[in-house]
C-alpha positions in Angstrom: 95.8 83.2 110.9 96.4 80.3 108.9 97.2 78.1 112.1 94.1 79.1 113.8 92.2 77.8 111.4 93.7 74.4 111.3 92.8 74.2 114.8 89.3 75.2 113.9 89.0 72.8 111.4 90.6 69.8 113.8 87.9 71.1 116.7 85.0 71.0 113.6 86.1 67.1 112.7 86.6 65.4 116.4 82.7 65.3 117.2 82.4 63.4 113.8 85.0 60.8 114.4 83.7 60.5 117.9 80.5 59.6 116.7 81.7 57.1 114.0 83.9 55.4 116.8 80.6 55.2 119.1 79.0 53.9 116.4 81.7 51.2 115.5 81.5 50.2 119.0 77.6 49.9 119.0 77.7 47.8 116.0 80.5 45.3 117.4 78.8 45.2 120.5 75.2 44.6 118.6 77.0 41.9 116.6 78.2 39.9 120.1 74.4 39.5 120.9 72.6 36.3 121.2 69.6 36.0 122.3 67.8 32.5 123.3 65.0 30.8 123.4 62.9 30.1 126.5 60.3 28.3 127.1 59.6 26.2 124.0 57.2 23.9 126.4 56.3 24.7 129.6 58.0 21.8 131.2 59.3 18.6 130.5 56.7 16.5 129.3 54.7 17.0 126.2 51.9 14.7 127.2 53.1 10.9 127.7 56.5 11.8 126.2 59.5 13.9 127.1 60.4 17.5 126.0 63.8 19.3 124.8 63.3 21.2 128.6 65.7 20.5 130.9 65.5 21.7 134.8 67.9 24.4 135.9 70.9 24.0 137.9 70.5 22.8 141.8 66.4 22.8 140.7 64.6 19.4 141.4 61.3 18.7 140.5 58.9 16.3 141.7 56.5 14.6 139.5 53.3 12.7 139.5 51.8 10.9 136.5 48.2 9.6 136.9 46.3 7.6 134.4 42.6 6.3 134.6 41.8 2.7 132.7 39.9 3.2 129.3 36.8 5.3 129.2 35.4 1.7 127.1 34.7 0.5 130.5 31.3 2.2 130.4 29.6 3.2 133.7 30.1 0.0 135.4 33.9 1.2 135.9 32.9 4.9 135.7 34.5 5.3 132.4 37.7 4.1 133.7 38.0 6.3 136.8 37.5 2.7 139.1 41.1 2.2 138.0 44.4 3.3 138.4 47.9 3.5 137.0 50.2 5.9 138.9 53.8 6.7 138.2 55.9 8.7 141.0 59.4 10.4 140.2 62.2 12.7 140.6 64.2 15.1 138.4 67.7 17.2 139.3 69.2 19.6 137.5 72.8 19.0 137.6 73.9 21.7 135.1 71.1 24.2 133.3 72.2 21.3 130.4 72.5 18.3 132.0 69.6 16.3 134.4 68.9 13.2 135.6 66.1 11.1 137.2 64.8 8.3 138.4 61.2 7.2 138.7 58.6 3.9 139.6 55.8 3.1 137.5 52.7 0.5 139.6 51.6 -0.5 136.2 54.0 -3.5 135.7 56.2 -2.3 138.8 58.9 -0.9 136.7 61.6 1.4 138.2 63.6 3.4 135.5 66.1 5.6 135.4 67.1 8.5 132.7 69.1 11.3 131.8 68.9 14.6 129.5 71.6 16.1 127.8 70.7 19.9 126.1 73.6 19.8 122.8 71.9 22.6 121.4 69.8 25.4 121.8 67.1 27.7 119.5 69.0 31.5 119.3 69.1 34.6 116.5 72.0 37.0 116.9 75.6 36.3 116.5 75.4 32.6 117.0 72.2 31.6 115.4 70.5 28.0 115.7 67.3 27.3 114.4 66.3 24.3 116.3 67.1 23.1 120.3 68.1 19.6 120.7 67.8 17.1 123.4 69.7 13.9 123.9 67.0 11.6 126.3 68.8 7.9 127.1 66.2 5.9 129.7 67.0 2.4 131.1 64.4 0.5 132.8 64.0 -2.6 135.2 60.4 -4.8 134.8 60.1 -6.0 138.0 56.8 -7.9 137.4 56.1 -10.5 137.1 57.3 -12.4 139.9 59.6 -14.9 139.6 57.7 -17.5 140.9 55.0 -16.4 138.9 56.8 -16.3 135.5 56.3 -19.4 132.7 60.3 -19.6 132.5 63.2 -18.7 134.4 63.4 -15.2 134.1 67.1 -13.6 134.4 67.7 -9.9 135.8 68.9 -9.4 132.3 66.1 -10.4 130.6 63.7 -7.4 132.5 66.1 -4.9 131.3 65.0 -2.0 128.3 66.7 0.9 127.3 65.1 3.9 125.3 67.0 6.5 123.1 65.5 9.9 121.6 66.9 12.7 120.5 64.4 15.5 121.1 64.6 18.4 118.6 61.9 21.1 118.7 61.3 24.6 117.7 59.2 27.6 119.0 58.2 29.2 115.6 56.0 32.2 117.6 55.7 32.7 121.3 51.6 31.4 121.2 53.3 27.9 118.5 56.4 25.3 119.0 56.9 21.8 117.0 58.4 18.9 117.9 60.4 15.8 116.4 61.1 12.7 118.3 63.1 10.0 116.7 63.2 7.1 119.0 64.6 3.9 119.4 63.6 1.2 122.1 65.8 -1.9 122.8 64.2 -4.9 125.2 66.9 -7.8 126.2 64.6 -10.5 126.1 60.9 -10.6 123.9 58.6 -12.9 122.7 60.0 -13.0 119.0 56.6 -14.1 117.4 54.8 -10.7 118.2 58.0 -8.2 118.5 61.5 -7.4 117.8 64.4 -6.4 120.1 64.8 -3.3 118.4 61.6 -1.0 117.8 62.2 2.2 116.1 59.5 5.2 116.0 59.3 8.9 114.8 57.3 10.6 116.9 55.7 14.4 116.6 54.5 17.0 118.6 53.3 20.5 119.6 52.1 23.0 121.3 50.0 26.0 120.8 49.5 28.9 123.9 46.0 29.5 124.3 46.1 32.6 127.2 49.5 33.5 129.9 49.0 30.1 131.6 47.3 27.4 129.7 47.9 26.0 126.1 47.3 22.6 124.4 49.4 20.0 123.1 49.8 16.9 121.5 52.1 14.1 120.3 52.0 10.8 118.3 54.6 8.1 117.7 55.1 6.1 114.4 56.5 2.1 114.8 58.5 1.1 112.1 59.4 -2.5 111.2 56.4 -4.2 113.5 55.9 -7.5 113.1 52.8 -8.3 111.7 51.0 -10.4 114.8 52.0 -7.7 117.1 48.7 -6.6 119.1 50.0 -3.2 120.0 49.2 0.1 118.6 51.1 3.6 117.6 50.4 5.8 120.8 48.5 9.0 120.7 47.8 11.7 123.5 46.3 15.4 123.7 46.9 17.3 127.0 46.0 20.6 128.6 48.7 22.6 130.0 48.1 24.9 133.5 50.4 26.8 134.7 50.1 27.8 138.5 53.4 29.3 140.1 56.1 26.3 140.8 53.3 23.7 139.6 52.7 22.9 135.8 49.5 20.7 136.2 48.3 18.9 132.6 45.0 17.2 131.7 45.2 14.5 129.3 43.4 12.0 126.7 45.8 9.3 125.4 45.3 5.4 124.3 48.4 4.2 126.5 48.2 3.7 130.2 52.1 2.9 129.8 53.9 5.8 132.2 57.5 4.9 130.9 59.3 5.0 127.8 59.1 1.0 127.0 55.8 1.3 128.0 54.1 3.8 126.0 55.8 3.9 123.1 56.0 -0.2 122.6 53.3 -1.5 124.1 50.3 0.7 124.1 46.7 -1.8 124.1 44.2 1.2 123.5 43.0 1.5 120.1 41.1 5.0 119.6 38.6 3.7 117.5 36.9 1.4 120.1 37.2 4.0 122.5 39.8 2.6 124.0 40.8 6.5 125.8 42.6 6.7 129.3 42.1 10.0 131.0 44.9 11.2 133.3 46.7 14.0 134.5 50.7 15.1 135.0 51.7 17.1 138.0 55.1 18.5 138.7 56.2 20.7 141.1 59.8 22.2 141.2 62.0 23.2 144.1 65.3 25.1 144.2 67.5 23.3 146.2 70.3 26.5 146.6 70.5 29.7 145.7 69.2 30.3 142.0 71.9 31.4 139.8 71.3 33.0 136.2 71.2 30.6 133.3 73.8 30.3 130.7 
């Protein structure tokens, strides 16, 4: 008697532990989970500037930068759609971390090269980060002007600028992200009595959804230590995302005509309040160069 209800009482107990073991295993399991975030922007440029998006592995993407000349040009230059600035480049994902490009710009005929480096990324769960960061490093040849053309014998070495930013943004809500930009651009060779060698900005942006496949955003650098005859100003853009399959095309309002790094963020001529506004527009387009593999 007494042994048959022992094993009663062991029968009575093993769906309890069973469950608490399932359970422990949940939990562990539950505990292992990260989750990322995606699509903090919808591609890699903001408006003028870059984003903390990089391209996916084996992905390259083609893009086109357009920008009109200032709408101050009244109707005798059609508000500044008689003139054009165009910028042409292209984008590979080497890693879903790591990208590279290289680009040319007809505004001062600059060619310019860059890479993108993701160190971190925004995720809730077992590994937590509140913030994804992007390493950006550009270099960039000024091609014009010409030699021949120039007031002094100008070097290779002289045409040569180099742009640093670390990109670190945040996607608060899926319809809201926010963006920091500290910058720094270095030109080899200036004309001391309006600039420095070294420029330093803080730049800030964001984006806000409006509906599946459009949203608005915005950015606007800060220079710091200019020098005080220095007949540039801080640049400022707004842009209007669309979404439409592979192509991300955006609308844009911005004071620079500059369509690289030196450019835009050093030596932007528009000032807003004379109206001083280029229109323009980004297109990119991506293509997956071999068979799409899963992101890590």
């Amino acid at each position: 008697m007494r042994n048959s209800l022992t094993i009663i009482l062991i029968l009575c107990t093993l769906p309890s532990f069973a469950q608490n073991d399932l359970m422990d295993i949940l939990d562990k399991e539950t505990e292992k989970t990260t989750d990322y975030t995606v699509q903090t922007f919808k591609g890699t440029r903001l408006v003028n500037g870059q984003t903390i998006e990089t391209k996916g592995k084996n992905e390259l993407e083609f893009i086109f930068a357009h920008r009109f000349g200032p709408m101050s040009g009244g109707a005798y230059e059609l508000f500044g759609l008689d003139q054009a600035y165009v910028r042409y480049g292209l984008e590979y994902g080497i890693t879903n971390k790591l990208g590279v490009g290289i680009g040319r710009n007809s505004v001062d005929k600059t060619i310019d090269g860059y890479v993108r480096y993701k160190v971190l990324r925004q995720s809730k769960g077992e590994s937590s980060v509140p913030v994804t960061v992007t390493f950006f490093g550009n270099a960039a040849y000024l091609a014009s002007p010409k030699t021949s053309d120039a007031s002094y014998d100008i070097q290779p070495v002289d045409r040569m600028s180099y742009t640093g930013q670390l990109l670190i943004a945040r996607k608060f809500t899926s319809i809201f992200s926010l963006q920091l930009m500290p910058s720094m651009v270095h030109k080899n060779t200036v004309d001391k009595s309006i600039e420095n060698n070294d420029t330093f900005l803080l730049g800030i942006g964001g984006r806000i959804k409006v509906s599946r496949s459009v949203a608005i955003t915005s950015e606007y650098y800060h220079r710091f230590d200019v020098v005080e005859t220095n007949p540039y100003y801080n640049p400022i853009g707004i842009g209007v995302d669309i979404e439409t399959g592979g192509h991300v095309f955006q609308l844009v309002l911005t004071n620079t005509r500059g369509l690289t790094e030196r450019a835009y963020l050093t030596e932007t001529t528009g000032q807003v309040s004379n109206g001083d506004i280029h229109f323009g527009f980004n297109v990119t387009r991506t293509f997956q160069m071999k068979k799409k593999a899963e992101k890590s």
